[in-house]
N, C-alpha and C positions, 0 to 999 in steps of 0.2 A: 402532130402524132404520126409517127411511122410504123408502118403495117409490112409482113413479112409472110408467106406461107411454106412451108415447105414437107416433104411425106420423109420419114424414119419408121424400117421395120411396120411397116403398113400404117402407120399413124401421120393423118396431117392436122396440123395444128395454123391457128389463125392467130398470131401474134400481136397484141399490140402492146406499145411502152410508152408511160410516160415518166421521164426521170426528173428528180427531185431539185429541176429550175423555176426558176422565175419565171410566170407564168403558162405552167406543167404541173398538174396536181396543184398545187398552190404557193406561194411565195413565202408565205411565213414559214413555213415547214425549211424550206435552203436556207432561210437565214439561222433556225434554230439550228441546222444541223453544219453550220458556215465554224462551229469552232470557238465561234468571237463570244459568245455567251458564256455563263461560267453555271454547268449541267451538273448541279449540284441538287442532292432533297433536304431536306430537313431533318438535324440528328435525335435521336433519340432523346426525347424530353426526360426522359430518368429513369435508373437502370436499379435493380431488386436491391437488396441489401444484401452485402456479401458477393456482392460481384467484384470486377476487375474490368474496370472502364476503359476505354483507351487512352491515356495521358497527350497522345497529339493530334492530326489530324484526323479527323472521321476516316478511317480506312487505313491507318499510317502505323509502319512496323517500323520505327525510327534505328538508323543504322546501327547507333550507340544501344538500342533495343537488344539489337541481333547480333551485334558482337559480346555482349554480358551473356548472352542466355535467354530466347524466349520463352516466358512463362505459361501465355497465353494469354487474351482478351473475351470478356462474354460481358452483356448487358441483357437481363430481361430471357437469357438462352442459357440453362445448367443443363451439365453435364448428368443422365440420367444412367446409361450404360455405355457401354464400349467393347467390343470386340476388335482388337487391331492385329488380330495375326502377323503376316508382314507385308499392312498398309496396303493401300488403294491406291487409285487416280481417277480416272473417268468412267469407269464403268461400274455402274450402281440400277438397282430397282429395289419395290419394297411392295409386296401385295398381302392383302386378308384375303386366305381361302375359306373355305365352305363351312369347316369347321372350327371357327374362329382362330385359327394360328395366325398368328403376326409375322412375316418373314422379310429377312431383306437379302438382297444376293448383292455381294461387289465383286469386281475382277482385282486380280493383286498381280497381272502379268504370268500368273501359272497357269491358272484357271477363275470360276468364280466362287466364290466364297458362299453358302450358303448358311444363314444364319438367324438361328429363332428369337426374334424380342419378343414372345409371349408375354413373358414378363421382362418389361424392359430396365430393369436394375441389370439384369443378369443375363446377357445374351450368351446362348451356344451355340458353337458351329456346330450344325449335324451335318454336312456334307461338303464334300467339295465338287463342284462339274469340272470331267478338265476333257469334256468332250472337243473335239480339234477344233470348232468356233468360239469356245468360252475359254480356252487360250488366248484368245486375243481379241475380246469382241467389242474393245474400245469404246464407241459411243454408240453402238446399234446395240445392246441390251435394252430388254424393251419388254414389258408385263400389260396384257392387258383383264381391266377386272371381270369384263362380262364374260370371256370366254375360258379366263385362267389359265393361259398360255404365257408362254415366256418363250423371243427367241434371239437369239446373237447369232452374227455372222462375222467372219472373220476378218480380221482387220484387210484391206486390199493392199494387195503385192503388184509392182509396179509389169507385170510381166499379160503374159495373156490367158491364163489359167481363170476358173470363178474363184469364187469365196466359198468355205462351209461355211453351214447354216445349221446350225441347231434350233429345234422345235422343242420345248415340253411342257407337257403338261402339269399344272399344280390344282387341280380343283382335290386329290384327294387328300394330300398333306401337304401344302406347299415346302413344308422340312426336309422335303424328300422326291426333290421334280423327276418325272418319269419322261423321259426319253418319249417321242412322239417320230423325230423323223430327224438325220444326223448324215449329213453328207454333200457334196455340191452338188449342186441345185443348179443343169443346164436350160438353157432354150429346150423348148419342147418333153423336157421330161413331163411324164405325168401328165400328159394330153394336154399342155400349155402348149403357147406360140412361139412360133420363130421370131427369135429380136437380132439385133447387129453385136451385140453388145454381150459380153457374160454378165453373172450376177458378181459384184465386189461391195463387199463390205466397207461401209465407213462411217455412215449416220443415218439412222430408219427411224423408224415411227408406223404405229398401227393405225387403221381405222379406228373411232371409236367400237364399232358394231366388232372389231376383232376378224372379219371376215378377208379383210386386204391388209397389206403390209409391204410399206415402202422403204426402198434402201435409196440413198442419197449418193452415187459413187462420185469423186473428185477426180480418179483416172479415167475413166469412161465417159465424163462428161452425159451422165444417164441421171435418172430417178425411174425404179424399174419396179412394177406393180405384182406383188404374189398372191394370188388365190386360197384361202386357207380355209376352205368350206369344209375339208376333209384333212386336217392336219398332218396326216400320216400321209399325205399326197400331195403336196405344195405344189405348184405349177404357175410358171411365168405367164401372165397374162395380158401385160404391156409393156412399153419403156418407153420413156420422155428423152429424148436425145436435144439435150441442150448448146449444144454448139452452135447451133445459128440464131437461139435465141437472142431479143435487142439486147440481155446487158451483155452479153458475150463478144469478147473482143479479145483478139492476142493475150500472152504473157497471162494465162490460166486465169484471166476475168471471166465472170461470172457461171464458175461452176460449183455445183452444187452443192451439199452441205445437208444439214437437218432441215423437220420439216415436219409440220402438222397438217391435220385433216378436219376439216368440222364436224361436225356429230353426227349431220344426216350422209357424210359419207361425199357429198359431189364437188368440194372446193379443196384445192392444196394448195397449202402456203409452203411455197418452195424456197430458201434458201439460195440466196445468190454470194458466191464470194467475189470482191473485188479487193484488187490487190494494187496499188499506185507503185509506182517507181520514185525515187529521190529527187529527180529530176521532174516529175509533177507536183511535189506539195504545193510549193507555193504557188502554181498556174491557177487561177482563178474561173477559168473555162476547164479545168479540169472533169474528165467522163467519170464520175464513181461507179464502177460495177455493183457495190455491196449492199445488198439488201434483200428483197424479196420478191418472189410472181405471187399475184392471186391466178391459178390455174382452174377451169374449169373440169374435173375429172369424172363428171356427172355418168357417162356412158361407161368408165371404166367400173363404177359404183354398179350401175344396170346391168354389166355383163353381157354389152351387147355384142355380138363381132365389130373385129376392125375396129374400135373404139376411138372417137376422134374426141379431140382435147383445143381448149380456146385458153389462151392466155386471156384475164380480163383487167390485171393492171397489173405494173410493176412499179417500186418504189427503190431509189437506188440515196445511200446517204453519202457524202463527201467527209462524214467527221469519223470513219468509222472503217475498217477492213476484217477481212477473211469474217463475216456472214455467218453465224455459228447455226441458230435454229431459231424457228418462230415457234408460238403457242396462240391458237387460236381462245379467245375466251368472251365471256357476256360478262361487264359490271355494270349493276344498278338496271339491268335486265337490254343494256345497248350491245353490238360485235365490237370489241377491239383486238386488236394484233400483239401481242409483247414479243420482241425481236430482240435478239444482241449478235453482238460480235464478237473475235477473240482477239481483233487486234486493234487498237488504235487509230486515228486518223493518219498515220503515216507508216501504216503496214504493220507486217511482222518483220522484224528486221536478220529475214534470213533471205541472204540472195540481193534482189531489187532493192527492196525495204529498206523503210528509215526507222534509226530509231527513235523512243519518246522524247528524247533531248531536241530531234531534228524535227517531231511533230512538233513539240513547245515554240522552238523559231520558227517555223510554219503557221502557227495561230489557230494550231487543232490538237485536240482532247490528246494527251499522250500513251492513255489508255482506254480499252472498250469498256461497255456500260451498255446495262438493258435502257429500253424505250419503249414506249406506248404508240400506240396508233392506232385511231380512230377508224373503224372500219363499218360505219354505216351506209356509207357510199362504196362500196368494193369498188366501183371504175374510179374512185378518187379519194384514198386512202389520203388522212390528215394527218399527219404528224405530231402530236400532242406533247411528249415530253420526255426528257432524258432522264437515265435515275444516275446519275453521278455523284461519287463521294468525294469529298472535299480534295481526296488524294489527285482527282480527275481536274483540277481548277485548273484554269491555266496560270494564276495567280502563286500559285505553291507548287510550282515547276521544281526550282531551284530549291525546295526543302526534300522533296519526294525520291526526286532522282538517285540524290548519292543513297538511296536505301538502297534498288535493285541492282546494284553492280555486283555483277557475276553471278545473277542471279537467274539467268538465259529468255527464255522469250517472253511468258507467260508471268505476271508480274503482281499488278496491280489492278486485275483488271478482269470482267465477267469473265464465264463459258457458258455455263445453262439456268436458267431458269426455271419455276415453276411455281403450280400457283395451288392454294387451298382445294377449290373447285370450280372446274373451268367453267361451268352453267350458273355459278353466282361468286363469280371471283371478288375476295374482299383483302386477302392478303396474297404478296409475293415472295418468294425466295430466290436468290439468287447467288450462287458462288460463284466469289469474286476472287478468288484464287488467292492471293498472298493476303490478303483482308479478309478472310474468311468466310461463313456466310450470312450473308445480310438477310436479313425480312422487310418487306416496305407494308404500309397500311396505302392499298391502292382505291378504297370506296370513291376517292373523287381522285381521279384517274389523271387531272389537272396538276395536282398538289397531291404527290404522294411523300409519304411522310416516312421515317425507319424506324422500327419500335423494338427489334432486336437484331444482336448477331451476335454472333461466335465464332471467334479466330483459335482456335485448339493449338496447344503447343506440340511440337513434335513429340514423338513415342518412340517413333523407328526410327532404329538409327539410322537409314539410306533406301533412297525410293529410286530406282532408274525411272529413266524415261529419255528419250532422245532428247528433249528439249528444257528440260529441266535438268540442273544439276543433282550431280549425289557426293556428297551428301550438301541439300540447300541449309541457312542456316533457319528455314519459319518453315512452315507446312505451305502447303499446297490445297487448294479444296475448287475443287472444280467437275464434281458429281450433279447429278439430279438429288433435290429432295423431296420427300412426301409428309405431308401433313398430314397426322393423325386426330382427326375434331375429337373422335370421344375420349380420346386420352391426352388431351392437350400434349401431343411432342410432335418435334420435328424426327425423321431420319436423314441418315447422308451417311457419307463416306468422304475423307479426306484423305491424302498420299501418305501422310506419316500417323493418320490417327488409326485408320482401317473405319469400321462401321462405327457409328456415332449413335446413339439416341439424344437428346436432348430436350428437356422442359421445359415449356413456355411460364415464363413467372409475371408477378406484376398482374394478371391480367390481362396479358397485351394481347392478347388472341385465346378463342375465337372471338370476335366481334358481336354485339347482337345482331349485326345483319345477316352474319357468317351462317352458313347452313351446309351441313355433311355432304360430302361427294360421296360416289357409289360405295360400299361396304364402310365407310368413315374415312377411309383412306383416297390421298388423291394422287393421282397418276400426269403422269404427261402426256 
């Protein structure tokens, strides 16, 4: 184990790693995440009557599919409402305020979309934000329940400028977010600290308590802590400067990404991206950057000055690149970790990167896929289990493949996940982007099982995005989603669907172990 110290912006940090070898953290964990396995769960034992199954693989939009016309696929997951303006991508939340309204917001690239499933047959937009951060607040859209805020920050520009940051508040009609504070957000505004760093937008996460709020920047090589005790007053209170952290190494390993917090506020699970070059797949002593810190943020939580922070483990995977976000959560009342990625064992294949055909000759997963991990030990996070769909085998390389051609980076394969409720987590969700989104039954965390999905056929005729073609010929779904316990649905957002409701059938959820998160709704 190597240990490292070093001080950023008045912060020193005491580093340790251990990454994901043969004996470091533990062994069986590199062999699970070695590729050679086939990270696969369990399909769906049987799907409502009147559904529309998948005809091939668990996850599989067969290319003779997608040249006829996709229809669409759902098992166990109907179509309740829909509002698809013009379509989504990654920027999604969904909260009950105070006075029972149901809401969900997505981004569509203008602004974000706000829109009421009160009653969820019949969603309406009553608003749109196109405050200058909810123009593009990509994956930092973020609602928290106890304090009923909502804030986005603008996507990061590669230049030296901050990000805006939009604040607002929803406790009085969530229909109708009120503006709290709209602007970039410097060092030292508002009686906060001097950091090295501006604030940029790219993937946040609140405290549970709603009192902090972290941004995850990939240009600044930061995770940078905001004060939100008085909303109308944000003020920078820390910043993690990850560049000398152990996974960080040349050619943009392991910088930052999404990222959770646990409930009492002092651990961060940070978001590592590692990204391999062509010329490392097959190297067997291969470094993986991608995975995650357990940070100690305990003093930033206390608000003490000068706040110092302890790295207390790292876990880096070799089957797995570009680090998406972690979810801290309790099943069967133990800590475990759910982590994914957005890219495959052999990168994204822009730049360095290989792609899935050259992860398949490599003898690693050709697409990303969430994971579990045991975190009852935080200094020795265990590795438990990958949630792959049959699409992920390495076995069905050669069926898979001729689907995504010309289909650009993002494929087959996760972005975010989320779970019923994080304090008695019993089911997962997970958009798995061209496979749409899946549910796992995670009570034995061992053996997770899938009990629905829904792959939605396009609506809109064309979704840009840099990395995604327009027009693709399947959707895209790669949003957060929230489980609604008292009204048995799921919400989301998908790129060609816009906002989603969706009815769990069958019975497959809630479970009897299953029990409501804060207002019935659950959050990330």
């Amino acid at each position: 184990m190597s240990f490292a110290r070093y001080g950023s912006g008045g912060f020193a940090f005491t580093l340790a790693v251990c990454l994901l070898l043969p004996g470091c953290d533990n062994g069986a964990a590199a062999k699970k995440a070695s590729g050679l396995e086939s990270p696969t769960v369990a399909k769906v034992a049987a799907c409502a009557s009147g559904d529309v199954p998948e005809p091939a693989l668990q996850g599989q939009v067969p290319a003779a599919v997608r040249a006829a016309g996709f229809t669409g696929y759902n098992c166990n997951l109907a179509l309740e409402g829909q509002y698809s303006g013009s379509g989504g991508f990654v920027t999604y939340a969904n909260i009950k305020d105070d006075h029972d309204h149901y809401c969900a917001y997505y981004g569509d690239g203008k602004g974000v979309n706000v829109v009421d499933i009160t009653d969820p047959a019949k969603p309406v937009l009553t608003a749109s934000l196109t405050t200058l951060a909810m123009q593009s607040a990509g994956e930092t859209l973020r609602v928290n329940a106890r304090r009923q805020l909502m804030i986005g920050l603008a996507r990061e520009k590669m230049d030296a400028s901050g990000s805006e940051m939009d604040i607002y508040d929803l406790s009085a009609d969530c229909r109708d977010p009120k503006v709290q504070w709209s602007g970039v957000l410097n060092p030292g505004d508002n009686g906060g600290v001097t950091v090295p760093k501006p604030l940029k937008g790219h993937d946040s996460n609140f405290s549970p308590d709603g009192l902090t709020f972290y941004d995850g920047s990939n240009f600044t090589m930061t995770y940078t802590a905001i004060d939100l005790t008085d909303p109308t007053k944000p003020k920078i209170i820390a910043q993690l400067d990850m560049s000398k952290a152990p996974l960080a190494y040349g050619r943009a390993n392991g910088v930052p990404h999404g990222l959770s917090i646990s409930d009492d506020g002092n651990r961060g699970y940070f978001a590592s991206i590692g990204l391999p070059q062509k010329s490392e797949l097959k190297q067997p002593d291969y470094r993986s950057a991608d995975g995650f810190y357990v940070i100690d943020i305990s003093e930033i939580q206390a608000r003490k000055p000068d706040p110092q922070t302890k790295v207390i483990s790292s876990m880096a995977f070799r089957n797995s690149s570009a680090s998406q976000h972690t979810l801290t959560v309790k099943i069967g009342g133990k800590p475990y970790l759910i982590q994914d990625s957005e890219g495959g064992g052999a990168g994204i294949p822009m730049g360095v990167g290989g792609t899935p055909q050259e992860a398949c000759d490599a003898g690693l997963t050709p697409f990303p896929m969430a994971r579990i991990i045991d975190m009852s030990d935080e200094t020795k996070p265990k590795h438990i289990v990958d949630l792959g769909l049959e699409t992920h085998d390495l076995r069905n390389c050669s069926k898979v493949l001729p689907d995504i051609v010309g289909e650009g980076v993002f494929t087959y394969g996760t972005h975010i996940c989320s779970v019923d409720n994080r304090e008695n987590a019993t089911a997962l969700a997970c958009a798995y982007d061209q496979s749409g989104i899946r549910v796992f039954d995670i009570r034995n965390p061992a053996a997770p099982k899938e009990i629905a999905y829904f792959n939605p056929a396009p609506v809109i005729a064309s979704q840009t995005s840099p990395l995604q073609p327009n027009p693709s010929k399947v959707n895209a779904c790669m949003a957060p989603a929230g489980f609604d316990f008292e009204r048995k649905l799921l919400t989301t957002a998908c790129a060609r669907s816009g906002a989603l409701v969706l009815k769990f059938e069958n019975g497959v959820w809630p479970f009897p172990e299953s029990t409501p998160a804060p207002r019935g709704i659950s959050y990330n």
